[in-house]
Every structure is written in C-alpha cells, then in structure tokens.
C-alpha positions as CSV (number, residue, x, y, z in Angstrom):
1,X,18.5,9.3,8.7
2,X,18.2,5.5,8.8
3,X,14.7,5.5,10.2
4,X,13.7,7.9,7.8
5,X,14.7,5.6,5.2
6,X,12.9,3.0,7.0
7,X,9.7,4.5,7.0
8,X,10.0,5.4,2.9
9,X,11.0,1.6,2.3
10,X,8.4,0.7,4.5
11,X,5.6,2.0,2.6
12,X,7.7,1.7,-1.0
13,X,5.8,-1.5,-1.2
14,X,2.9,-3.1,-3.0
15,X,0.3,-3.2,0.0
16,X,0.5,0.3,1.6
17,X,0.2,2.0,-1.8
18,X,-2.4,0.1,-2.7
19,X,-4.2,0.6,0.6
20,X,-3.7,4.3,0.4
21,X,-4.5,3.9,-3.2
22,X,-8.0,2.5,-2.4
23,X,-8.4,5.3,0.2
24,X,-7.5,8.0,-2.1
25,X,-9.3,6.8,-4.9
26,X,-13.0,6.4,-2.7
27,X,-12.4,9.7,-0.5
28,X,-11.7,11.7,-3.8
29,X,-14.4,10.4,-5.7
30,X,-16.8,10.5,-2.7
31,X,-16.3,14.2,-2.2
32,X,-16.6,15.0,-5.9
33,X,-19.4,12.8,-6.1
34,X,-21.4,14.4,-2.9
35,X,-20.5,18.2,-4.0
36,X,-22.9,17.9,-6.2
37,X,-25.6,16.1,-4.3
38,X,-25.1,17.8,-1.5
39,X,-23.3,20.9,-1.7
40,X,-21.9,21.9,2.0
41,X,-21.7,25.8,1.2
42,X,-25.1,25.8,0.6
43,X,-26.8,24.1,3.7
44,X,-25.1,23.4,7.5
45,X,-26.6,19.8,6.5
46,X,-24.7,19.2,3.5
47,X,-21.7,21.0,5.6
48,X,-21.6,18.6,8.5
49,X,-22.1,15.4,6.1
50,X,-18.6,16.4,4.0
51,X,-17.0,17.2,7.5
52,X,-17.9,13.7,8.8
53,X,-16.8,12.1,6.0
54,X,-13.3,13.7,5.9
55,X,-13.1,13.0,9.5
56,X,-13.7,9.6,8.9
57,X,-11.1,9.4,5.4
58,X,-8.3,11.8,7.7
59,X,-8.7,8.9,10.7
60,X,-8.2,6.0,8.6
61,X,-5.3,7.2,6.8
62,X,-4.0,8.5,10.3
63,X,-4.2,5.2,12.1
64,X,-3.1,2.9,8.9
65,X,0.4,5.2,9.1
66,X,0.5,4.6,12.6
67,X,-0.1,1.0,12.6
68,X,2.3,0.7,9.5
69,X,5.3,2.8,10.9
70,X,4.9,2.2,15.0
71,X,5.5,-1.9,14.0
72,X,4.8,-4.6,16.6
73,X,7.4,-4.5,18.8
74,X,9.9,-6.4,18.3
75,X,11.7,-8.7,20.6
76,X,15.6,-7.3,21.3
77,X,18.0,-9.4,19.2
78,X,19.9,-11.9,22.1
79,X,17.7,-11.3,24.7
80,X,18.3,-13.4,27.9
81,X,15.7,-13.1,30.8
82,X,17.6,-12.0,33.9
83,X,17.2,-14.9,35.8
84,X,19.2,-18.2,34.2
85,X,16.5,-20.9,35.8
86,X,13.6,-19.4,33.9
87,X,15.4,-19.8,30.5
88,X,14.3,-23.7,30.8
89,X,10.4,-22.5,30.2
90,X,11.1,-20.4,27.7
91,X,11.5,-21.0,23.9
92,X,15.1,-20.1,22.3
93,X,15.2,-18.2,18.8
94,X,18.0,-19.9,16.8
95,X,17.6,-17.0,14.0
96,X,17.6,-14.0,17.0
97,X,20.2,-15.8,18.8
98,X,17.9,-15.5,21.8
99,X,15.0,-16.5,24.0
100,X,11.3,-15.6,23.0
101,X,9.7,-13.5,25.4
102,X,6.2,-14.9,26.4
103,X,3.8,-14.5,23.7
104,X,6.0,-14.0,21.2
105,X,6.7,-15.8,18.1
106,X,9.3,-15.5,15.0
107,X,8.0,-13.4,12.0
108,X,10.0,-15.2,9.1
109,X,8.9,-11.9,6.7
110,X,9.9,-9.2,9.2
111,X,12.7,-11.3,9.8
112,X,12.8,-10.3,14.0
113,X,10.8,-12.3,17.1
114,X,7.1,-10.4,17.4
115,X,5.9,-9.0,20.6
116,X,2.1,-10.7,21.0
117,X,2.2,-11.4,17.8
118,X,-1.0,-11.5,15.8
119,X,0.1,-11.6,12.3
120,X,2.1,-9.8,9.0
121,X,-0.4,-7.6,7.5
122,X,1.0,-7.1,3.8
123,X,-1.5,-4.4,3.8
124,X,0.7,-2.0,6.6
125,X,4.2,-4.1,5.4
126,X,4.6,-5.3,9.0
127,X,3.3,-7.8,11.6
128,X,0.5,-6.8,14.1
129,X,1.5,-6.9,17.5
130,X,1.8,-6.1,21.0
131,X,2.6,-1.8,19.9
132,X,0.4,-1.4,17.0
133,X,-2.8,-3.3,17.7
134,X,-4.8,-0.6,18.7
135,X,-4.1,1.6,15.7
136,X,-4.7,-1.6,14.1
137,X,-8.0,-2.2,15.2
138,X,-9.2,1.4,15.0
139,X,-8.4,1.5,11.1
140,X,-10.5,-1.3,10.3
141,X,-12.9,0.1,12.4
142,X,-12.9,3.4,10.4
143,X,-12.4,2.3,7.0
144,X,-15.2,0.5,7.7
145,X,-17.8,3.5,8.7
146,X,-16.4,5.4,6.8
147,X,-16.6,3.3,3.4
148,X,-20.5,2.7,4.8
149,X,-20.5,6.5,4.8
150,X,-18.9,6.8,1.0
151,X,-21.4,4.0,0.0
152,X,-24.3,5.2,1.0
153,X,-23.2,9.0,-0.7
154,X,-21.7,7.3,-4.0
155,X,-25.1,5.5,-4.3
156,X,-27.1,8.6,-3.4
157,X,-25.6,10.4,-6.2
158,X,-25.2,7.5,-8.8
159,X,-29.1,7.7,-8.1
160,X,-29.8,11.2,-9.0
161,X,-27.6,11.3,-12.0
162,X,-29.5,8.6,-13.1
163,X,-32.4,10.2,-13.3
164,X,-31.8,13.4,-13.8
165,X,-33.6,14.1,-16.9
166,X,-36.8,12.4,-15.2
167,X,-36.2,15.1,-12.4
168,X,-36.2,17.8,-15.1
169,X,-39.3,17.0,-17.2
170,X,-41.1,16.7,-14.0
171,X,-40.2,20.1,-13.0
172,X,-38.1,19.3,-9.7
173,X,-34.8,21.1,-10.8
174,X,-33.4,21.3,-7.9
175,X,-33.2,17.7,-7.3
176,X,-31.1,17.4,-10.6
177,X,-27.7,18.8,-9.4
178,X,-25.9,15.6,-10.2
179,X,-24.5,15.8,-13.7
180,X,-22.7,12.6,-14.5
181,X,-20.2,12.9,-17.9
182,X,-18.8,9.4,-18.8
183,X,-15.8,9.7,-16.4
184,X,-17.8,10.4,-13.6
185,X,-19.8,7.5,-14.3
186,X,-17.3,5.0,-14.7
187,X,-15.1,6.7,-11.7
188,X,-18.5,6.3,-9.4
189,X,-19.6,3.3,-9.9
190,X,-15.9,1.9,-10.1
191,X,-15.4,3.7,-6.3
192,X,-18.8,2.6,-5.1
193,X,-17.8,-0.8,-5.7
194,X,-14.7,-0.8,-3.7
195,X,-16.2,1.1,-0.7
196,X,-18.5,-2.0,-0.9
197,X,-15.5,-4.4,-1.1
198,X,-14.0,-2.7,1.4
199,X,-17.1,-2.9,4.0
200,X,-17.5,-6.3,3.3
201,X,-13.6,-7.5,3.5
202,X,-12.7,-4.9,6.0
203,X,-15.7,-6.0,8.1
204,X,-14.8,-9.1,8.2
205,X,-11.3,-8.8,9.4
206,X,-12.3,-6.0,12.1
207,X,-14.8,-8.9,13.4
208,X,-11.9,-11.2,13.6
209,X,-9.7,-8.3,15.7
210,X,-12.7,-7.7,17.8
211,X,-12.9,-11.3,18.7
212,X,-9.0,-11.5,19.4
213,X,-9.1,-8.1,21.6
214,X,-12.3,-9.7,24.1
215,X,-11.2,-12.8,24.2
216,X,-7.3,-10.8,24.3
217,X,-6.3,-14.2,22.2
218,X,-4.3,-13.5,19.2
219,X,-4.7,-15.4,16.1
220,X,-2.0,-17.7,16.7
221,X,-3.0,-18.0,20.4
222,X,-6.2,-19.6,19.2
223,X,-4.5,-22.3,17.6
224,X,-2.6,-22.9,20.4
225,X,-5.6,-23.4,22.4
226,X,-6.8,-25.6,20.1
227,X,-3.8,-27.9,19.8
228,X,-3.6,-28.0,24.1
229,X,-7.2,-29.0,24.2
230,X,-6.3,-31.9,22.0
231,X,-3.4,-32.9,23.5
232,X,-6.5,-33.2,26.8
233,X,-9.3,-35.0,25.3
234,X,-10.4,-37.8,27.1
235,X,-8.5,-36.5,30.3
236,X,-10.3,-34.6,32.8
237,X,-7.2,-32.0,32.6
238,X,-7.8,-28.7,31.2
239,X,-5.8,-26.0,29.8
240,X,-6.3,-22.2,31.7
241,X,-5.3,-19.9,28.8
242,X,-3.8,-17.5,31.1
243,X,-4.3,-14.0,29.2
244,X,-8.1,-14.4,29.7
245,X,-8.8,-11.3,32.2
246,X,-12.3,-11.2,31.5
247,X,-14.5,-8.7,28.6
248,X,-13.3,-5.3,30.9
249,X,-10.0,-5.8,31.3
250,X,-9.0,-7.6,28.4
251,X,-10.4,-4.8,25.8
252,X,-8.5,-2.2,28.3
253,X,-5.0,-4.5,27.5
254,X,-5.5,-3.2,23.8
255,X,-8.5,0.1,23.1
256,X,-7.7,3.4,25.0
257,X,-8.1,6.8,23.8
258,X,-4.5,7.8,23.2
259,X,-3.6,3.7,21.8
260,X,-0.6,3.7,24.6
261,X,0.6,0.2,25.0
262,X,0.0,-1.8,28.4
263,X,2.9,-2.7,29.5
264,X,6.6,-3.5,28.3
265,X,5.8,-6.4,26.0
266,X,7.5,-9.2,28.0
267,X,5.5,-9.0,31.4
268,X,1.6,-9.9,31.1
269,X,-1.1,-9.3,33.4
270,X,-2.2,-13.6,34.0
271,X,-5.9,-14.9,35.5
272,X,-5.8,-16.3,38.7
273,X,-4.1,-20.2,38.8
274,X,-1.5,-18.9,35.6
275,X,2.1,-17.8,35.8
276,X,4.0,-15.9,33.2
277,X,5.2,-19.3,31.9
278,X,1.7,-21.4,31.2
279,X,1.6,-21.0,27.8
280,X,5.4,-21.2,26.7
281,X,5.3,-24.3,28.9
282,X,2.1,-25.3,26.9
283,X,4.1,-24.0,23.4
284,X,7.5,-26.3,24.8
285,X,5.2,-29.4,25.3
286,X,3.1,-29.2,21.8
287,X,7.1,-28.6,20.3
288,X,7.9,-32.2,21.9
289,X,4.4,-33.8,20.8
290,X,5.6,-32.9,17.3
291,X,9.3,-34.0,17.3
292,X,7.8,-37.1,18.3
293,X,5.2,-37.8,15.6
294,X,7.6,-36.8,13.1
295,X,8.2,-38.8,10.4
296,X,11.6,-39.2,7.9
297,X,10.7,-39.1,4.1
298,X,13.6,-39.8,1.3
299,X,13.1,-37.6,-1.5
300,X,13.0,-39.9,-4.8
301,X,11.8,-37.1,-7.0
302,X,13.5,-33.7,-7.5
303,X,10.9,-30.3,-6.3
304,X,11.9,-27.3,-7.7
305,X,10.3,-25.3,-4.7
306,X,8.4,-23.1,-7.2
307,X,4.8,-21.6,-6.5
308,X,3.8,-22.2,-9.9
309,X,1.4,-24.8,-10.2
310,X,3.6,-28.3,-10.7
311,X,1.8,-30.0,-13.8
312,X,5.0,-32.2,-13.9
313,X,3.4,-33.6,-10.2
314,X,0.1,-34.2,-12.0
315,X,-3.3,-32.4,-11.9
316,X,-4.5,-32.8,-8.5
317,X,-1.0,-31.2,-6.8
318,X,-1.1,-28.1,-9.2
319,X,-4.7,-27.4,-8.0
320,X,-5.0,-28.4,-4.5
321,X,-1.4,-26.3,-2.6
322,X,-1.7,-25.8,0.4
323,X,-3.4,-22.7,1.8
324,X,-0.9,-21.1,3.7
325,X,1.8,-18.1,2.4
326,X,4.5,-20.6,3.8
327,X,7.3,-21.6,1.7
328,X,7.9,-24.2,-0.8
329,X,11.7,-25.7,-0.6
330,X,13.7,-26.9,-3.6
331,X,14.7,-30.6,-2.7
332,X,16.8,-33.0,-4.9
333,X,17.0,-36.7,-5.1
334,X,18.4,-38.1,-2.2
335,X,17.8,-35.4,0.6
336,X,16.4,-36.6,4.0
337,X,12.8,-34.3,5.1
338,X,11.7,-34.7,8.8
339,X,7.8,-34.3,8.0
340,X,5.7,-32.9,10.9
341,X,2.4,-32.0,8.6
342,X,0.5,-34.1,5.5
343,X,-1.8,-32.9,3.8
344,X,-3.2,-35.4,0.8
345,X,-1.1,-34.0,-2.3
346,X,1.8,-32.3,-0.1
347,X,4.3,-32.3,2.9
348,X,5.7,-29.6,5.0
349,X,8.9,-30.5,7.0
350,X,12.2,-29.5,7.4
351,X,15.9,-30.9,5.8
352,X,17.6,-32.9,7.8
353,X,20.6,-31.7,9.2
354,X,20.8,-28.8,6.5
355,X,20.7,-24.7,7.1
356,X,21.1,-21.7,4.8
357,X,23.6,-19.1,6.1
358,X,22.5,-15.8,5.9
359,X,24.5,-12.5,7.1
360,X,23.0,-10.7,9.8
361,X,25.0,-7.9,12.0
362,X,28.3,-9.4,10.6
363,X,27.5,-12.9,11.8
364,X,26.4,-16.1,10.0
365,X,23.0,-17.1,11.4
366,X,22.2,-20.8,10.5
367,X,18.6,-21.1,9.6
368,X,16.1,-24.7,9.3
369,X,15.1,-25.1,5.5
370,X,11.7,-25.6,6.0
371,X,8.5,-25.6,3.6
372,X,6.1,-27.8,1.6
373,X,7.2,-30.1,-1.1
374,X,4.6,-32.2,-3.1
375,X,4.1,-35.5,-1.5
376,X,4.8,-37.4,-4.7
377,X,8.4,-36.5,-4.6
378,X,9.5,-38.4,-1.6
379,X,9.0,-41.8,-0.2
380,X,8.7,-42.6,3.8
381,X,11.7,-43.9,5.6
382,X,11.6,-47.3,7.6
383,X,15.1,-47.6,8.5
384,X,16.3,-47.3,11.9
385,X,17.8,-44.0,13.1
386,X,21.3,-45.1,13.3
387,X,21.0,-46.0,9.6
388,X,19.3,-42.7,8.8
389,X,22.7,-40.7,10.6
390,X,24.9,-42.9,8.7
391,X,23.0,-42.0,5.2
392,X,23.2,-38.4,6.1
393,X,26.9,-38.5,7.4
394,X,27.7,-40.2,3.9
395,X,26.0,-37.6,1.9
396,X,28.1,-34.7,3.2
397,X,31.2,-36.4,3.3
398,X,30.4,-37.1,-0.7
C-alpha cells in the first residue's frame, strides 16, 4: 500500500502533470486534427500514419512512467563496503549516515544518495540515474519523433483548412476535408506550437543524454573531469576517467532492448590502468583543493534567504542570481560563512559550525546549511583561525 501511495504522490506534482499534460494535449489534437486530413478508414495509407503516430504517443507516455516510477537507484541508507580499508577512498554521506558508492552523489531534492547520478528531472519528479536512464533516454527520443510526426500532421492540416474554400471554388473537393470551426483553430495552432517547442527543447536535452551515454559520462561526471584537468595544467599528469569503455560498450552500459540495468549499481566495468576507486580518489582530492581555498566571511548585513529578487541589495544583485536551483540561506548579523564559490554579486558557502536537525527514521540527522547569500551582506575575515573558534565558541555560549 505504501508504494502505491508512492507512485500517486509521485506524479501528484507539477512536472509529470504537465508533461502528460503536453502529451495529451498534442496526441488528442493531432489525431482529431489528421482524421480529417487523412482519414485511416478510408485508405491503408491514412491507416498506417494514425497507427504510427499512436505508437509513437503510447511509447512516450510508456517510457516517461517508467523513467518516473522505476527512480534512479538509490544508494541503501548506512551502507558500509564490506571491506573496512576501502572506506578511506570512498566519500561518507553525513545525511545517509553512510558511504557513497562509486559514482554516486547526494540528491538534496530526493533526499537519498543517487546511483550514477545524472540529475533531478522535475519533469519525472525524480533524479536520473543508474536504473532509469534508458527509459530516460528512449522518452526523449520518442517525444521527439513523435512531436516531428504531430508537427508535420498539425501543419498539414492547418494547411488545408486554410484554404479550403480555394480548394472548393477550384473544384478539388476532395482535398477540402479539413473543416476548421474557431476551436479547432485556436486548439491546432496552439498544439502545433508545442510539438515545435517540444522538438526543439526535447531535442536538445536528448542530444545532451546522447552525448553522456557515448562518452558513458554523466552530467556531473563532466564537471568532474573538468575540475581534475585543472587541478593538471601545466603538469604532464593526466587524469584517465575510468568509465570510458569505448562508443560499443559504453552505449551497451545504458540502451538495450528490454532497458535492464548493467550491473548492481556499485560495481563498474573500468578501462584498462583504472580501479573502482579513480574517481572517488579524484572527487576526495578536488573536496581537499576546496577546503583549502576556502575563505571565512562575517556576515555584516542580514539575508533573508528569499528567491525574490533583493532590491534592498541594490539593482545589479536582484538581476544577476546565480543560475543554479541551489538554495539561498537566511543569514543574520554576526554569523561566520566558509565561502568556497564567488560569483561578482553573490557567495555560496556553508555556516560555520551550524546544522539544521531534521527527523529521518526516528533519528536526528544533522545537516550543513549551505546556499548563496548576496555578497554585499558579508565582509571577508582576516583574523587568524584561533580567533575565528573563539568568536564562534562565544556566539553559542551567548
């Protein structure tokens, strides 16, 4: 009963409904539309076309409730590998209460560590991952024909009830079948232009997943990869991303026929020269690189942690945010910020020795309050870091 009323709360939410909306709304109108251009009960041509095309609606929706309602994988809650030596290259989850399997990372929305995670899709309500990348992938890749399909049908017959009259004064009736009443109009031309939408969006993102599937680097991966060649220029030292198996075998770690996953989510096929543990050793050094650039800040200024746009923080913070969905954190005079990102109007970092409790399986898990904060609300620190402990040590005792 509990997974049922998973599922329902899992697509009780603004993205899938209007995703299935969308879908709905160009299917319908697409078959209304192309039953009167080209009626399927009167040749096997017209029959075949509205065939294709509910093929190609009946997939998407198939593979966007499997991608939704399969999820990612998630890694298990407190989860130790069995041998005690490896847990020194691997990264520990303080919100899990447990080490993060290779390739995994914390979702902060779904709450739970991701199996090869790739992203939260607010589209599906869930993170794209290690179990649902292939029904993933193969939505986008349907939506995509099969809004082409609805777009090139929607525009036939926007064309011919057009001109219908000019069909009928030249005496070629039976081109004039489309009869468009002001509904029809407004419904076809308002579905035609999401099918484009959707082709050109859609398309987009499915280029993106076909990218991350041959190159079998997710999203996050890549910036990774990024960051450890940095941390290499101007060495001759470089960085073997270790997931690489070559076009073949990396599209056979995601596409197959029946969308089974490879594997158990925690063990991964490497190149040769690569162990399990390259990256996370790769992921534990770029985590040290960034304790050590970071820098203390003093906040002189309350932030309210709102996404409103902060007039109060003049022009040029209200319209230049950062672009990112990560949080903003409510700050008040006097709290101590260890900054690890600037950006010219803001500052993302994390409170200094400060958590929120949440419940979670009948136990308090402390977690980091960490977001942006508008740059003009704090001022950098110069003091040494015994002073800084003492400041903080004060401020709780108060």
């Amino acid at each position: 009963m509990g997974s049922i009323w998973t599922t329902i709360r899992r697509f009780v939410h603004w993205g899938p409904m209007t995703a299935i909306g969308i879908i709905k709304i160009i299917s319908f109108v697409t078959l209304y539309m192309n039953a009167m251009w080209w009626p399927p009960n009167l040749t096997i041509g017209g029959l075949i076309n509205q065939t294709v095309f509910l093929m190609l609606s009946s997939l998407t929706v198939f593979n966007f409730v499997m991608a939704a309602v399969t999820g990612p994988g998630f890694v298990p809650q407190g989860w130790r590998p069995k041998d005690p030596k490896v847990q020194e290259e691997l990264q520990y989850c303080t919100v899990c209460q447990g080490f993060k399997v290779p390739r995994s990372h914390h979702c902060r929305r779904c709450d739970r560590c991701v199996m090869k995670m790739d992203h939260h899709c607010p589209w599906i309500n869930n993170c794209v991952g290690w179990a649902n990348h292939a029904y993933f992938c193969y939505f986008l890749g349907f939506a995509v024909i099969g809004c082409s399909h609805a777009t090139v049908l929607l525009g036939g017959s926007l064309y011919r009830g057009l001109n219908r009259h000019w069909y009928i004064m030249h005496g070629r009736e039976s081109l004039a079948t489309v009869q468009l009443t002001l509904w029809s109009l407004v419904w076809c031309v308002f579905s035609l232009g999401l099918a484009i939408g959707v082709v050109i969006a859609v398309g987009m993102l499915l280029g993106f997943q076909v990218r991350a599937v041959i190159r079998n680097r997710t999203g996050i991966e890549d910036w990774i990869l990024e960051k450890a060649k940095y941390r290499r220029e101007g060495t001759d030292e470089t960085f073997c991303f270790p997931y690489d198996l070559g076009v073949r075998r990396n599209i056979a770690q995601v596409a197959s026929w029946s969308c089974e996953t490879v594997g158990d989510g925690i063990v991964w096929e490497v190149a040769e020269g690569c162990d399990q543990y390259t990256l996370t050793r790769e992921q534990l050094a770029q985590k040290a690189d960034k304790r050590a650039r970071t820098r203390r800040y003093s906040i002189v200024k309350k932030a309210t942690g709102s996404w409103i746009p902060l007039w109060s923080q003049g022009i040029c913070v209200a319209i230049q945010p950062p672009c990112t969905d990560e949080p903003r954190i409510k700050l008040d005079v006097g709290d101590i910020v260890n900054v690890t990102r600037w950006r010219k109007y803001w500052l993302f970092g994390e409170k200094a020795n400060t958590t929120s409790n949440t419940a979670q399986d009948s136990k308090v898990v402390e977690r980091p309050v960490r977001g942006w904060f508008p740059r003009k609300c704090a001022m950098e620190l110069v003091e040494s870091e015994d002073n800084i402990d003492m400041y903080i040590n004060n401020k709780k005792s108060k």
